[in-house]
N, C-alpha and C positions, 0 to 999 in steps of 0.2 A: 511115751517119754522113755526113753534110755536109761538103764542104771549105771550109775558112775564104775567106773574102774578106781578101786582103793588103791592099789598097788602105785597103779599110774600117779594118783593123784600125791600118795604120801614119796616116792621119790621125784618128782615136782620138786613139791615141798621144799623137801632135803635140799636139794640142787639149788633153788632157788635162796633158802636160807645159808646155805652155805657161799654163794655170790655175793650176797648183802655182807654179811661176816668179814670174807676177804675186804671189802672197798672201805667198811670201818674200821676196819683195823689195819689197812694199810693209810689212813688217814690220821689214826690216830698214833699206833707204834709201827712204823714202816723196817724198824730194825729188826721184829720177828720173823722176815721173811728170809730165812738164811739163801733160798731159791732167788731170791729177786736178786741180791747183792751177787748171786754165782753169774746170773744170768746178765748183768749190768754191766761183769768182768771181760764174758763172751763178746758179748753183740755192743758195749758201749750204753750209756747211763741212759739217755732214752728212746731208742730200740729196744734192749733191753726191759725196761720198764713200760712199754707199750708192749710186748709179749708175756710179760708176767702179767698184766690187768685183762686181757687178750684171754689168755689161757685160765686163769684162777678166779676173774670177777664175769668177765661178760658172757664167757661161751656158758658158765654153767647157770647164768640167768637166761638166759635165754633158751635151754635145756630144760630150765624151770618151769618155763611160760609155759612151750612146749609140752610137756609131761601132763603140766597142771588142767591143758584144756582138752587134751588126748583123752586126757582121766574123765574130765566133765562131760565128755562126747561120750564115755563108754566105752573108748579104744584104750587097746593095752600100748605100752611102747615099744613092747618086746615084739 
């Protein structure tokens, strides 16, 4: 059996906890995001808002997932 990569596994984590974070709290106070409202100014309210959920909720879940079974395989990410 394989020993896990801590490294991999605890920025995972991070990554993954930090996606969840954005998507509740863009649910719950969506006004925090002083980036979202810059970004809404740019590209229009939702373009906009599908590049800020884009960039700050899915890509680092999925970085998460990513990391978190790299880690449990024993592979580093780096």
């Amino acid at each position: 059996m394989t020993e896990m990569h801590l490294i991999s596994l605890g920025i995972g984590a991070a990554s993954f906890a930090f996606g969840v974070y954005t998507l509740i709290l863009r649910a719950r106070r969506p006004e925090k995001f002083a980036k979202l409202e810059a970004m809404k100014k740019v590209w229009g309210k939702t373009p906009g808002t599908i590049i800020h959920v884009v960039a700050y909720s899915v890509v680092p879940l999925l970085f998460g997932v990513f990391a978190i079974l790299a880690g449990l395989r024993g592979q580093s990410i780096f």
